[in-house]
Every structure is written in C-alpha cells, then in structure tokens.
N, C-alpha and C positions, 0 to 999 in steps of 0.2 A: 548419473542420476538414476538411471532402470536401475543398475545394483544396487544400489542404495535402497530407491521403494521396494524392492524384490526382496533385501534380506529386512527390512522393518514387518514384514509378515503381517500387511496392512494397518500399521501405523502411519506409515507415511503414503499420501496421493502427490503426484507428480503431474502436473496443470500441462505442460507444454513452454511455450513462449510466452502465454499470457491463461489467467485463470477466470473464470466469471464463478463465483458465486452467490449463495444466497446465505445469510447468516442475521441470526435474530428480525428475525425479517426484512430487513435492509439487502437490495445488490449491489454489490460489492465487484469491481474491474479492477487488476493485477496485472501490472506489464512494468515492465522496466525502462523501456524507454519516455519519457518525459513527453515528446512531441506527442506522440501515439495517442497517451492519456490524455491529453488534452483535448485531444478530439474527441474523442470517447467518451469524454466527461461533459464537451458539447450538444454531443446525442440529444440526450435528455431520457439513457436507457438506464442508468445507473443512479443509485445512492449517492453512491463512494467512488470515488477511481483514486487507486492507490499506484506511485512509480517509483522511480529513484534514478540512477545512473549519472546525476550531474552533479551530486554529496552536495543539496544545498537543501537544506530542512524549509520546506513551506506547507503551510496547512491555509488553503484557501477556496473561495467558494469560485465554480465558474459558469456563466451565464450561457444558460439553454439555448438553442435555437428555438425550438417552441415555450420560449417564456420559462422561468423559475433559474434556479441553480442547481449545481453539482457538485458537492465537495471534493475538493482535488490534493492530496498527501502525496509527499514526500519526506521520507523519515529519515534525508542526509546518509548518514553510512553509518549502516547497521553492523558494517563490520571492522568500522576503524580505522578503511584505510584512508591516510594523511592527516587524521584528526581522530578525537576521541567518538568512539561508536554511540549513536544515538538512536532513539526508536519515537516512535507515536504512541499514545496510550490515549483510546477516544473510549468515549461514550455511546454506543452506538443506539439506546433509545431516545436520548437527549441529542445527540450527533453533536457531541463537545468532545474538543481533539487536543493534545497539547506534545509540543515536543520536551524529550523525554534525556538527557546523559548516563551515557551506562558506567558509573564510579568503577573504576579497577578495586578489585580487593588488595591486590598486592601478595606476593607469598612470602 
C-alpha cells in the first residue's frame, strides 16, 4: 500500500486499518471488520460507519447509546469475490443509501 500512495504522487491517502473522515459535512468511520463498526456506529461519534469483510450487503441504521442512530453499510464484495461485485451509492445530504450490482461489460 506505501507503494502504491508513494507512486499516485498524492492521489491516493492511505487511512491505515481504519479511516475517519469528514465529507460533505457528514462523519464518516471506515473499517473492515463488521464487529468493530458496529461499535463505532454505537458511539454516537459518527454519521456513517461503513465495513465489509462478511460479503453480505446491509445498509441499516443502529441505535446510539446516547439516544438517535447511526447508519451502518456494508457494500457485500466490492471485489467479486464468490458473487458478482456490488457497491453502495448513498446520498449523503439526504443519507439515502442503496445497494448497487457492478454488470460485467464482457470483452
């Protein structure tokens, strides 16, 4: 991954194991483990907490410890593997989320 960010000649940031940011004014939590996120999204520090690693598409809300919700995504497997690659495509001023099939073009 450092090769990779090193030769995109800051195109590309590199988070670590997990990313926080901030994006159209919404924050936004990045991990891939499923468990993890879900605590995270329990905080009540986040918008968004986004995972994956268990290939099972769910976009759902989860309830704060200090009261409200947290949207919690997973986008299944964005890379295909065992099933056809699927992504998220949300809304983020609306926080409308929907999953998403990536059609093969075929060569």
């Amino acid at each position: 991954m450092t090769r990779l960010v090193a030769a995109s000649k800051g195109g590309l940031v590199y988070h670590g194991e997990d990313a926080r940011i901030e994006f159209a004014g919404r924050r936004i939590f990045m991990v891939h483990d499923p468990h993890y996120a879900h605590a995270l999204a329990c905080t009540g520090d986040w918008d968004l907490v986004c995972c994956g690693h268990d290939h099972r598409a769910s976009i759902g809300k989860v309830r704060r410890v200090r009261g409200g919700t947290t949207w919690l995504i997973n986008p299944d497997t964005v890379a295909g593997i065992g099933a056809p690659p699927t992504y998220v495509l949300g809304n983020l001023a609306r926080m409308e989320f929907s999953v998403a099939t990536l059609e093969s073009g075929g060569a």
